[in-house]
C-alpha positions in Angstrom: 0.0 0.0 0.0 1.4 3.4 -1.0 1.3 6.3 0.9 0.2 9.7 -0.4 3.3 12.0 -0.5 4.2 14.2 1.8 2.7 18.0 0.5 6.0 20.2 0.0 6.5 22.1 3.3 8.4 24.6 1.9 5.3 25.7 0.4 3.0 24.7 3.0 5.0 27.4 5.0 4.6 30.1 2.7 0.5 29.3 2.1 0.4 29.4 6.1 2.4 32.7 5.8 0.2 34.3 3.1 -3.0 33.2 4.8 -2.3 34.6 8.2 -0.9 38.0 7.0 -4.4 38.3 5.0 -5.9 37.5 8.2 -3.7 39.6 10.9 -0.8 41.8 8.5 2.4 41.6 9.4 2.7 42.0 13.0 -0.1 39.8 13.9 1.6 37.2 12.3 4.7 35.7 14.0 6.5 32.3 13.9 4.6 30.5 16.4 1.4 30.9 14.2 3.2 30.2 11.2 4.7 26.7 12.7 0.6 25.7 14.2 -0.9 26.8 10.9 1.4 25.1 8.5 1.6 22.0 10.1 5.5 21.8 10.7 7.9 22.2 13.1 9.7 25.4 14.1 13.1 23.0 13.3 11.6 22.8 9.6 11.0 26.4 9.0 14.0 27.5 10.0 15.5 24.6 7.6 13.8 26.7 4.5 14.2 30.1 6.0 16.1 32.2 8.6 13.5 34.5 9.5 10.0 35.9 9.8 11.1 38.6 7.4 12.8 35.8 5.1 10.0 34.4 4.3 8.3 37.4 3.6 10.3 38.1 1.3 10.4 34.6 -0.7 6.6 35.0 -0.7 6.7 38.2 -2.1 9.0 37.4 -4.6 6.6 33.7 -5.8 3.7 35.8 -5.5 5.3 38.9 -8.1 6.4 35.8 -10.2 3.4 34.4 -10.2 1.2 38.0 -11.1 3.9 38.6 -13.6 2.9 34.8 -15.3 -0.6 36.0 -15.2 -0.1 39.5 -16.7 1.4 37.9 -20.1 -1.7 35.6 -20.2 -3.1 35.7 -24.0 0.2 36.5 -25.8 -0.2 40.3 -25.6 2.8 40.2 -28.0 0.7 39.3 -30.8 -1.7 41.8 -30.4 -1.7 45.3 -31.9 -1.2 48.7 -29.7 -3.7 49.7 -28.1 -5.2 45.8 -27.7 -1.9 44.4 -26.2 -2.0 46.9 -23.2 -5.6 46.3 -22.3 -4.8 42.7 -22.6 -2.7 42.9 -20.3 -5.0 45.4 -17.8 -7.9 43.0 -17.9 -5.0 40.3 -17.2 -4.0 42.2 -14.2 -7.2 42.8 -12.6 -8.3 38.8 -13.2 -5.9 37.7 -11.5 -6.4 40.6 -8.3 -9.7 39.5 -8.4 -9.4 35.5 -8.7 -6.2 36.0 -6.0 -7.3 38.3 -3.0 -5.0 37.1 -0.6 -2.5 37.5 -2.9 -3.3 41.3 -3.9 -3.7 42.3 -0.1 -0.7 40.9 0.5 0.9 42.5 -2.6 -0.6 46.1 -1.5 0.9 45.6 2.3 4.5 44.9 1.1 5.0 47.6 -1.5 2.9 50.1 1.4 5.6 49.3 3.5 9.3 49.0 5.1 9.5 45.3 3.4 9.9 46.6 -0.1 13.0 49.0 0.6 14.4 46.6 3.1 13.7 43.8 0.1 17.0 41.8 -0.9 18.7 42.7 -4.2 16.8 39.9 -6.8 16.9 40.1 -10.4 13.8 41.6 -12.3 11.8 38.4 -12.5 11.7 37.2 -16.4 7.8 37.5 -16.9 8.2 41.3 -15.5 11.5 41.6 -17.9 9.3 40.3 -21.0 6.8 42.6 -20.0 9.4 45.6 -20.0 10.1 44.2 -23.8 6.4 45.0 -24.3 6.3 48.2 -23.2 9.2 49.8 -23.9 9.7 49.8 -27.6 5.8 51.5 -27.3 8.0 54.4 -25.5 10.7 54.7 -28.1 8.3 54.7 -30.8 6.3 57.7 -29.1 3.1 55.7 -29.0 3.8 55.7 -24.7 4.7 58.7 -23.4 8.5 59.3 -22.1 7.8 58.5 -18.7 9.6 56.1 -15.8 8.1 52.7 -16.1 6.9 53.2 -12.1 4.6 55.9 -13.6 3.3 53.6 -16.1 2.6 50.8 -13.7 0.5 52.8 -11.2 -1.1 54.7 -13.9 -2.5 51.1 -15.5 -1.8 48.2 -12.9 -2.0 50.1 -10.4 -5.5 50.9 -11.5 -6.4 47.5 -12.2 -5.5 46.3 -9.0 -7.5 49.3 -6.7 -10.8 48.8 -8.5 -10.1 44.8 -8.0 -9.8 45.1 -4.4 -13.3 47.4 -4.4 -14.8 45.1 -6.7 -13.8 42.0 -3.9 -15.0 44.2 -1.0 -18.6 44.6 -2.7 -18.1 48.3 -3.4 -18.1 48.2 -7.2 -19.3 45.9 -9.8 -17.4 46.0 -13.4 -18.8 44.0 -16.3 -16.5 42.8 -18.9 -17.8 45.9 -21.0 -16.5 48.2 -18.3 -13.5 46.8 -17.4 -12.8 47.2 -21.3 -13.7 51.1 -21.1 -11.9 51.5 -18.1 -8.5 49.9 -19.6 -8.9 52.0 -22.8 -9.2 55.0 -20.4 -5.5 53.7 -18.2 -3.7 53.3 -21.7 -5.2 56.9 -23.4 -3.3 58.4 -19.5 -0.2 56.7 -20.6 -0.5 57.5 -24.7 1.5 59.8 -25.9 0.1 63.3 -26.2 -0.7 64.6 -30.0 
């Protein structure tokens, strides 16, 4: 008789993690917690990481992996400006919406000390093939000539602050809307003629 395998406690830990800091943020979330809720032993969580804040950071780091996978969702590279950039919106607020723990975890750690005490990590690739996206858009004068930051909260960022109304019952966007309102993002970010 075989035995069902053991579920990876690596990632058991950082479920536990992403679950409890949905539940209680940061503070309310400490190692003890994290050991009871993901079913392992202080001994194997310090195996994986060395800290609280180290696996805050690993999380943050699957999670933007992750999102970024999501963002590139039906091949925006084959589709024409202005379509490829409100593929990619209505990408970005699916996956806030079908991942809530995810975004509110997300909002916390770039609202707060985490991200500008984050280690040094190489742009993940899905955010680097989205940069190849975007940027020739800029050098063609089709985006206007601004830092890629500006460009991200001007459209992302959008898509992910109606998500997290539209999860806490305060909105409701059809797909029609969602479509208006990405058209709206990209015309911010166009360049001006």
């Amino acid at each position: 008789m075989q035995t069902a395998p053991e579920p990876d406690k690596r990632t058991a830990i950082l479920h536990a993690t992403l679950d409890l800091i949905a539940e209680r943020g940061f503070h309310g979330t400490t190692m003890a917690l994290i050991v009871r809720h993901a079913g392992v032993s202080a001994g194997t969580i310090y195996h994986y990481f060395e800290s609280k804040d180290a696996i805050i950071h690993d999380l943050y780091h699957s999670i933007k992996r992750q999102y970024g996978t999501a963002l590139l969702g039906g091949d925006p590279f084959h589709l024409p400006a202005p379509d490829n950039l409100i593929r990619v919106w209505l990408n970005a607020f699916h996956y806030h919406i079908s991942h809530p723990h995810e975004s509110l975890f997300l909002e916390q750690y770039e609202n707060s000390p985490y991200l500008a005490s984050a280690p040094a990590v190489h742009t993940d690739e899905q955010f680097a093939t989205l940069i190849t996206l975007v940027a020739p858009l800029m050098q063609q004068g089709v985006l206007a000539d601004m830092p890629l930051d500006v460009h991200y909260v001007m459209t992302l960022g959008v898509a992910a602050a109606l998500a997290r109304r539209q999860i806490a019952g305060l909105i409701a966007l059809d797909e029609p809307m969602q479509r208006r309102i990405a058209a709206v993002c990209y015309r911010a970010v166009a360049q001006p003629h």
